[in-house]
N, C-alpha and C positions, 0 to 999 in steps of 0.2 A: 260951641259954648255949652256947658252942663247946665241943665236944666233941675235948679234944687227941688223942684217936687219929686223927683222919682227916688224910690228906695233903691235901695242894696239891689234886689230880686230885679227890679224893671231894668237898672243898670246891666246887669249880667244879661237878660233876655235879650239885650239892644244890641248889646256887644256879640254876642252870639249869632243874631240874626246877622247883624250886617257881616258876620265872617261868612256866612252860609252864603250871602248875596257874590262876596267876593271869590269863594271858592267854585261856584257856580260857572266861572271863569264864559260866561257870554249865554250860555243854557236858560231858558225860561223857567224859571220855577213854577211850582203847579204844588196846590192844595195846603197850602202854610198855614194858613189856619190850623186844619182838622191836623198837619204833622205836628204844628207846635202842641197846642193842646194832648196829643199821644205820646210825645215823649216830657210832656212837663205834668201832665195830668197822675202818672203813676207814681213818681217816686214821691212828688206833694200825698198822695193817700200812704203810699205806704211808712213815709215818716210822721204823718198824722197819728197811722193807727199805732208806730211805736210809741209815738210820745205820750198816747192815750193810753198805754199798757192794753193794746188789741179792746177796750170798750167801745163801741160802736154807738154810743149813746151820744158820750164821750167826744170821742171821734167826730160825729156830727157835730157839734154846737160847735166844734172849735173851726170846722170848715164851714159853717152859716148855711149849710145843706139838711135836708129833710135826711132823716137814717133811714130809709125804706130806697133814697136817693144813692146815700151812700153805700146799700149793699148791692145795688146792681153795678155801680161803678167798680167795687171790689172783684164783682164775678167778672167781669169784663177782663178788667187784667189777671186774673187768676190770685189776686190776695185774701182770697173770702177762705183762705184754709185757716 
């Protein structure tokens, strides 16, 4: 049964994770958290900062993060050029 609270976004995450579960084919997974969050954490910044036309100001208010937050997140995956 679908659950009408979740968006678009959690939809796809759900659907994705449980492909991950099933591809896994009987293997224990390990560290899903810190993996989800590394591969959903960069491409969410780096279409932030397009959307923001690169303002960092910008950028922050629209992710509800501190900007002193979001420029170490940027160094992290290499978008702070």
């Amino acid at each position: 049964m679908k659950d009408q609270r979740k968006g678009p976004i959690a939809t796809c995450v759900k659907n994705v994770i449980e492909r991950y579960f099933h591809d896994l084919n009987g293997e224990k997974p390990g560290d899903l958290y810190d993996m989800v969050i590394r591969e959903v954490e960069a491409p969410l910044l780096e279409a932030v900062m397009h959307h923001a036309k690169r303002n960092q100001c910008q950028a922050a208010k629209i992710l509800g993060i501190n900007r002193n937050t979001l420029r170490k997140k940027l160094k992290t995956y290499g978008l702070d050029k």
